[in-house]
C-alpha atoms as one frame of an Amber mdcrd trajectory, in Angstrom:
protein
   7.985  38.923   5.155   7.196  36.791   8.028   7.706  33.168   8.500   4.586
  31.137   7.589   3.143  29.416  10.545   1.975  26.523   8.301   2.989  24.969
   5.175   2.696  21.887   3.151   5.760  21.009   0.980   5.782  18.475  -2.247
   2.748  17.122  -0.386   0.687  13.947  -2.663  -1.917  11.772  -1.390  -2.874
   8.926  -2.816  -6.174   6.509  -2.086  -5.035   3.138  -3.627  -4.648   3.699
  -7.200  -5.807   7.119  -7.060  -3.691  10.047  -7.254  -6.044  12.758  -5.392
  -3.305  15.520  -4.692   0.087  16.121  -6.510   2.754  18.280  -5.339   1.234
  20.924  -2.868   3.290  23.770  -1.925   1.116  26.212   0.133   2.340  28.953
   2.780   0.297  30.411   5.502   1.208  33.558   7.557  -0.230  34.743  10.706
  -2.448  38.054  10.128  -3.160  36.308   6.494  -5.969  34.786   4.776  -5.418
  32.514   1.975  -8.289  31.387  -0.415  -7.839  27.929  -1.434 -10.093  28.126
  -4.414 -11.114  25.279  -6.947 -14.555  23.984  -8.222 -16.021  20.629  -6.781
 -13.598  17.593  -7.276 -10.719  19.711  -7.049  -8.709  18.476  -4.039 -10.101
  20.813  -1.405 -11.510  18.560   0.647  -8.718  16.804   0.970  -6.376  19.173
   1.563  -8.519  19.646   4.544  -8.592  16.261   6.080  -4.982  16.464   5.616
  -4.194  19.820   7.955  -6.622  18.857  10.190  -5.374  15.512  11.226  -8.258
  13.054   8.869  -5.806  12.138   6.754  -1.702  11.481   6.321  -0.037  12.308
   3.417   1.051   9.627   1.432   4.576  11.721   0.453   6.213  15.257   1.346
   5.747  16.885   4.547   3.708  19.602   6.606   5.789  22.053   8.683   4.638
  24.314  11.269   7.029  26.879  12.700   9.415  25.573  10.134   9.366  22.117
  11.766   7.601  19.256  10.009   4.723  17.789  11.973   2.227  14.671  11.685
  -0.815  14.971  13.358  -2.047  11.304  14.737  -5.828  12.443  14.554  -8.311
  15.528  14.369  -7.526  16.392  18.276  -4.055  16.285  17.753  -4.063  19.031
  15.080  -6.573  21.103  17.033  -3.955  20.785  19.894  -1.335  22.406  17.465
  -3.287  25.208  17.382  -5.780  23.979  13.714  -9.092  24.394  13.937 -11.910
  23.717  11.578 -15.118  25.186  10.975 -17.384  23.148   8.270 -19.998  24.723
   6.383 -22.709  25.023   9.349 -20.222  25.974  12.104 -20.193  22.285  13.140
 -22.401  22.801  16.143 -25.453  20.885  17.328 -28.584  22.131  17.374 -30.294
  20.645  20.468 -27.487  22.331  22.735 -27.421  25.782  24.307 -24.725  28.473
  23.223 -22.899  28.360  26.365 -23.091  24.609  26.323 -22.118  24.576  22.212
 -19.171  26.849  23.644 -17.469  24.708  25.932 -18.245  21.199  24.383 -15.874
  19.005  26.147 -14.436  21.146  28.478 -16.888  22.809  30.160 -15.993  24.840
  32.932 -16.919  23.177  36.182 -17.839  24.931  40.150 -17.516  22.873  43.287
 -14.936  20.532  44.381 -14.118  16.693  44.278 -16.624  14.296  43.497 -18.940
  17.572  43.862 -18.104  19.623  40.963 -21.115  20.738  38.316 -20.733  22.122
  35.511 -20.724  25.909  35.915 -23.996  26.992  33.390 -23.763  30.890  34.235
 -19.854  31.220  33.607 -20.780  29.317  30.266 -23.006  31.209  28.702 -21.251
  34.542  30.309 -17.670  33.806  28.511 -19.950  32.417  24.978 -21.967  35.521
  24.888 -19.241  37.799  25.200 -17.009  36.346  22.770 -19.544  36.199  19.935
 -20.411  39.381  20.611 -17.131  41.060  20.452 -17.051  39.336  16.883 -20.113
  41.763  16.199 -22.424  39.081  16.687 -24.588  41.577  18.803 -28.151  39.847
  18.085 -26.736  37.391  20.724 -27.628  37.928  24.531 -28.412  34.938  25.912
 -26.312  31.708  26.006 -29.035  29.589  27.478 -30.718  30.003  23.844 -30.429
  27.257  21.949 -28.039  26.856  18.539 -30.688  25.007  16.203 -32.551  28.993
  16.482 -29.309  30.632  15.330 -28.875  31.605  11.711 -26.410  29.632   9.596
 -24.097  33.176   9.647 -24.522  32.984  13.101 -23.407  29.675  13.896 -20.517
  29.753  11.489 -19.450  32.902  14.070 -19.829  31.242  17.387 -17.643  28.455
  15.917 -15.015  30.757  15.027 -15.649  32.808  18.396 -15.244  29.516  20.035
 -11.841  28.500  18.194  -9.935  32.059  18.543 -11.170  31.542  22.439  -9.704
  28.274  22.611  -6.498  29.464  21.168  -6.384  28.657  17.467  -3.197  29.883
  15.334  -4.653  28.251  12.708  -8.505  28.672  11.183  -9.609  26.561   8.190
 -12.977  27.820   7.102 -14.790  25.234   4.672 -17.111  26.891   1.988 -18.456
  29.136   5.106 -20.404  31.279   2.622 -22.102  28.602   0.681 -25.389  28.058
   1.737 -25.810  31.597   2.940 -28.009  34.403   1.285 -25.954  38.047   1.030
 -26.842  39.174   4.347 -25.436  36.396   6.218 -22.534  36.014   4.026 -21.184
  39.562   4.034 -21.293  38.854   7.899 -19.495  35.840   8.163 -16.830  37.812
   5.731 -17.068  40.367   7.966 -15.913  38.264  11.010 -13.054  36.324   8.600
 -11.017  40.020   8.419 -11.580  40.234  12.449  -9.766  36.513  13.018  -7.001
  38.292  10.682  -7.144  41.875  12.652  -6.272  39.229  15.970  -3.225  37.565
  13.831  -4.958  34.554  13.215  -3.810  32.805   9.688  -6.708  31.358   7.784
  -7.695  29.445   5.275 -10.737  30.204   3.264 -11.849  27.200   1.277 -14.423
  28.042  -1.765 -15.713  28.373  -4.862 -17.213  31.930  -4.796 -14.600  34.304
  -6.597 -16.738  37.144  -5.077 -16.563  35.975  -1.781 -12.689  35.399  -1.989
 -11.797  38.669  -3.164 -13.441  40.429  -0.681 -11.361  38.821   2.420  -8.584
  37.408   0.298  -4.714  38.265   0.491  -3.152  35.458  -1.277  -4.816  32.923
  -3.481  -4.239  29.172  -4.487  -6.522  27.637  -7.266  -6.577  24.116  -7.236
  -7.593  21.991 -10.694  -7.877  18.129 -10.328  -5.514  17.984  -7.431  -2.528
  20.470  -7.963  -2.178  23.929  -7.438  -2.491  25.819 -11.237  -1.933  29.330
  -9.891  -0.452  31.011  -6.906  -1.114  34.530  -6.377  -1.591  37.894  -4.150
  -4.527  40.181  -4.159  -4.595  42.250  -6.823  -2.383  40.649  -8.906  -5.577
  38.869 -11.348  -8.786  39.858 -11.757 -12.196  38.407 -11.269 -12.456  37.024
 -14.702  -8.739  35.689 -14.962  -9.547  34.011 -11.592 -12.958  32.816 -12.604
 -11.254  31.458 -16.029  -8.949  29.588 -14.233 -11.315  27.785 -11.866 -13.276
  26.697 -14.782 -10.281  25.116 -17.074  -9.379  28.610 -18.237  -8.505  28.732
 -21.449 -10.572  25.874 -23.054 -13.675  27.807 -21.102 -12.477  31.287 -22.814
 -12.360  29.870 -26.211 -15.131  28.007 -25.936 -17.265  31.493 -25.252 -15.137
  32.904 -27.688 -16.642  29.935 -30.126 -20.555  30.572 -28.931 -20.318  34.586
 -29.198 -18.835  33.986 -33.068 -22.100  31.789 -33.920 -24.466  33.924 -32.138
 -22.396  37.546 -33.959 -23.076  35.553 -37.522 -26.751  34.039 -36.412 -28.263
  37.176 -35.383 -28.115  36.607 -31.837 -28.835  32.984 -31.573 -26.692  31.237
 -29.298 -25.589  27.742 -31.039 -29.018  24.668 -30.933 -28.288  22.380 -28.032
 -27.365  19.157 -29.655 -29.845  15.996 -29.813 -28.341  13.228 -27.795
């Protein structure tokens, strides 16, 4: 097995009084994707912030190559190689593709005190990298991003991070606000970062969604890790069970189909408050 790229070890973090994280241990392998999965309020977020440079730990470490690291701010752990796409690809909507593309270092033509920034090699290097992510709809890079589709943008921000030279993609709840269509796509382009080596992380809460890109699996309850696993190893409903408390959730609709089996069908009155 290879060596993981990134990992966090014993890793808490505290805010004041409250414990938010406790004792992470999480691997990450080039060529890999890892679903960190956990329901709202689970720690995800800020397991986040923490690899990509928000936030410090408040104890254990994060190693990449092996080596432990601290990143000082978000542009420090983008420079390691992290990058982050948030749910709606993080790009703004009054701005071209090219321009979206190259957003803070755009290429330039000219010399000196001369130089403009170069529009046509823009859009040219934009349109062909979210294109050879499949993203074929796309053909001009003077269009602007508010007219993409929220599967599209999530794909020109991950077409823009594997062009920049990301080891490292974190993917937050990419599938969320998607309908099917757009969601098998972005899934679709989440196996193609892995086909190029990249190791990613695939933050949600959609079991579905996980299994279908997923090769190793953390589930996160109130701020620790409460399973660690490879594909294949649990199914749907053991992973589903687990995200919601697992075994107080299974006897609970253990509880409800009893009632309804000995009430003809009923499910159990909803209690007066």
């Amino acid at each position: 097995m290879t060596a993981p790229i990134l990992s966090l070890r014993n890793v808490n973090k505290s805010f004041g009084p409250i414990d938010v994280l406790h004792d992470i241990n999480i691997d990450l392998r080039a060529g890999e994707v890892l679903c960190l999965l956990g329901d709202n309020g689970a720690g995800k977020s800020t397991v986040i912030r923490l690899l990509s440079g928000v936030h410090k730990p408040s104890s254990g470490e994060i190693l990449m190559d092996g080596k432990p690291v601290t990143f000082a701010s978000p542009r420090d752990a983008s420079e390691h190689g992290i990058a982050t796409v948030h749910q709606f690809g993080g790009t703004f909507p009054l701005m071209s593709i090219g321009r979206s593309f190259f957003v803070g270092v755009e290429p330039t033509k000219g010399w000196g005190p001369f130089k403009v920034y170069d529009r046509k090699k823009a859009n040219a290097i934009a349109v062909k990298a979210v294109r050879e992510f499949g993203i074929t709809r796309i053909e001009d890079g003077d269009r602007l991003v508010g007219g993409l589709s929220g599967g599209e943008r999530q794909s020109l921000a991950i077409a823009r991070a594997v062009h920049f030279g990301a080891r490292v993609l974190i993917l937050d709840e990419p599938t969320a606000a998607l309908g099917v269509k757009q969601a098998t796509h972005v899934l679709r382009i989440v196996n193609e970062a892995k086909r190029r080596g990249l190791a990613v992380i695939f933050i949600t809460h959609q079991v579905m969604h996980a299994m279908a890109v997923g090769d190793h699996f953390a589930v996160l309850i109130r701020g620790a890790v409460a399973a660690d696993f490879k594909k294949g190893e649990k199914t749907r409903e053991e992973i589903t069970d687990l995200m919601a408390g697992g075994a107080s959730m299974a006897s609970l609709e253990a509880e409800i189909e009893g009632y309804m089996a000995s009430h003809d069908g009923h499910p159990p009155p909803v209690a007066a408050h």
